[in-house]
BADO-809848 format. One record per residue: x, y, z of N, C-alpha, C, O, CB in turn. Coordinates in steps of 0.2 Angstrom, whole numbers, plus 5000, padded with zeros to 4 digits. Atoms other than C-alpha are relative to their C-alpha. Last residue first. Glycine has a CB too. Example, Ala and Ser with C-alpha at 12.3 -4.5 7.8 and 13.67 -1.06 7.14 Angstrom:
! residues 2
499649944999506849955036499650055003499950115004500250024993 500449945000506249785039500450065000500950055003499550005006 
This chain:
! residues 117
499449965004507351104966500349995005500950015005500050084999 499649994993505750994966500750054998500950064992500249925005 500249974997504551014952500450035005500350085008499649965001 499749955004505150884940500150085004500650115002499550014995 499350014999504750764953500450044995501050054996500249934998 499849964998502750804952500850015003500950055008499650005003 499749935006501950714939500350055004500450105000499350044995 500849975002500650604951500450064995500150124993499450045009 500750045002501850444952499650064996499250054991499649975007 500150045010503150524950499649975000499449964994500549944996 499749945003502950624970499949994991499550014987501050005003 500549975000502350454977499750074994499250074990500250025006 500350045005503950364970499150025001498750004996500249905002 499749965009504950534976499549934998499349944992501350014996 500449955002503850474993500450034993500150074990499850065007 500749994997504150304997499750074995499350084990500150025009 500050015009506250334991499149994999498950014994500549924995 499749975006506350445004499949974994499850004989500649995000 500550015005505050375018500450034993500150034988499350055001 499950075001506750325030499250004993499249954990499849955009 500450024993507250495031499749934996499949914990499250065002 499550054996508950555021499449965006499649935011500750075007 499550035001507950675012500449975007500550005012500550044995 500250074998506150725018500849974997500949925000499349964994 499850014994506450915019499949925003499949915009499750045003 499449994995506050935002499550015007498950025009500550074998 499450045002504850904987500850005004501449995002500050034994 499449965002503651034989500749974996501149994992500350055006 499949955002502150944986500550055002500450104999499650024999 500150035007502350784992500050044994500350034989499349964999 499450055006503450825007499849994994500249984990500349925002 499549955003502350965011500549994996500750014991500450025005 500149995009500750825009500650065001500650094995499150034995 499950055006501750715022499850044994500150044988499449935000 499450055003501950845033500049964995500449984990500249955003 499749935004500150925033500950004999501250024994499950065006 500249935008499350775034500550044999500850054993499450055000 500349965000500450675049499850034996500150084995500250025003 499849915002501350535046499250045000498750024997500450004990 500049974992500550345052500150105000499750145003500849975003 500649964999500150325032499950035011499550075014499249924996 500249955004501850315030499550025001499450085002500050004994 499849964997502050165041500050074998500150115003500449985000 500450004996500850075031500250055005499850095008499949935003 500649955002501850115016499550005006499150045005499749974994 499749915000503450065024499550044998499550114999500750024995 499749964994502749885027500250095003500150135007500649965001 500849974998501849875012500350015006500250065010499149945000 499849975006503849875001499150015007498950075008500349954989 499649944996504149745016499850074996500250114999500849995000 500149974993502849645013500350065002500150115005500249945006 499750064996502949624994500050045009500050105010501049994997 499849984994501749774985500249945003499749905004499650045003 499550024998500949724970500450015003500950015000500249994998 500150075002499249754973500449975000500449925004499949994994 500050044996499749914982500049934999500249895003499750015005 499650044998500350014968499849945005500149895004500350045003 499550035005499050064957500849975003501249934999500150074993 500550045003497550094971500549984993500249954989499250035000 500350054996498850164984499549944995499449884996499650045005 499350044998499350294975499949945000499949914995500450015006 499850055010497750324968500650005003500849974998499950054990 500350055004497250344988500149984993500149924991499550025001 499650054997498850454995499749944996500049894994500050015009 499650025004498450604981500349915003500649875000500550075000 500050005007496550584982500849975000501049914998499850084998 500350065001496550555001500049974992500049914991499350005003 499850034994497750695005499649944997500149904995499850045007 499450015003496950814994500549935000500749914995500350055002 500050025005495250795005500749984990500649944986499450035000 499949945004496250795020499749984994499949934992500750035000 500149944996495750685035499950054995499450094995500750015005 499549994997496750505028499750085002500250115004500949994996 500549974991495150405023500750045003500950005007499649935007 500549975001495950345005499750065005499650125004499649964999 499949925003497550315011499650024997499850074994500550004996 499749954997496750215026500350054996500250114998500549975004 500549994999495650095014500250075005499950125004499749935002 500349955006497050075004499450015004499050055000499949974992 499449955003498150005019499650054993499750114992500749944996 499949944994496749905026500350074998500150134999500549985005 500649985001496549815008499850075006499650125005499749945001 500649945007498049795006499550025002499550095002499749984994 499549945002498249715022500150054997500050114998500450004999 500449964993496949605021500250054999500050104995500149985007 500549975003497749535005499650055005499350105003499549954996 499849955004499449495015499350044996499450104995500549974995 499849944995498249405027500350054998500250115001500449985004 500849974995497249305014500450065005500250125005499549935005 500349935007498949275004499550035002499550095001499749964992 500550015003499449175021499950054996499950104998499649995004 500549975003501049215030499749984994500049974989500250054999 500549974994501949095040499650044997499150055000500450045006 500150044991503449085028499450025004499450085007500750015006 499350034995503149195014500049965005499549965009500550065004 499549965002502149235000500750015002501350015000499750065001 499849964995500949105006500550054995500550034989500349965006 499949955003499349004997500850045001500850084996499450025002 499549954996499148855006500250044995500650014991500749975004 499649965003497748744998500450065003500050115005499850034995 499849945000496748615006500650004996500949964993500050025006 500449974997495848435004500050095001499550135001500049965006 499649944995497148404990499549995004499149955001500150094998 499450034998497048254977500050045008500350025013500750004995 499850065002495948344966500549995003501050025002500049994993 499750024993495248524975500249904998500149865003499350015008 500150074999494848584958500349985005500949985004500049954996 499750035000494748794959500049915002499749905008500550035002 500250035005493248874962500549944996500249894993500050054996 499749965005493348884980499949974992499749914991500750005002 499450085002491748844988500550054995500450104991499549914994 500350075004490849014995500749945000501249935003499750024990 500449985006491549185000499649954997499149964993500550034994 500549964999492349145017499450014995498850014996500350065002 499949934997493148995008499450055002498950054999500450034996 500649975002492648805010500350095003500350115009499349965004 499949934998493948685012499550044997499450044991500850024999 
């Protein structure tokens, strides 16, 4: 087996290939995509604030991020700029919504949970 990048480094002894998955049916390559998409979108989101606060998010969380944990973050980045950063910086009108705990782990991330009232 021969990856996009070259041969893999690892000793292919006994094996011809290696299945990688995280979960049934999904391939480590495909979850890695993903990330990758996903930070590449909260970087590029329109606003330069916006790309700052959603991008270092994104670049100390998404590594490890389980499907579902990138599922809600991809969906996040669907949200509108000026919504998302109200919720990030004021700290309200997001309770009870399905980004709740998303954005207060946003929110602590960048020092701003103290903040809300």
């Amino acid at each position: 087996m021969v990856h996009r990048d070259g041969p893999l480094a690892l000793s292919q002894a006994g094996s011809s290939t290696y299945t990688i998955a995280t979960q049934p049916g999904l391939h480590m390559d495909d979850l890695e995509t993903r990330r990758r998409r996903a930070s590449y979108r909260a970087h590029h989101r329109g606003t330069k604030e916006m790309d700052v606060l959603v991008g270092r998010f994104a670049d100390a969380r998404l590594p490890a991020y389980r499907i579902e944990q990138l599922d809600s973050f991809e969906r996040l980045l669907t949200l509108p700029d000026p919504a998302l950063q109200q919720w990030i910086f004021s700290g309200k009108g997001y309770g009870g919504h399905e980004f709740e705990d998303l954005v207060n782990d946003v929110r602590a991330f960048h020092g701003l949970e103290d903040e809300a009232s």
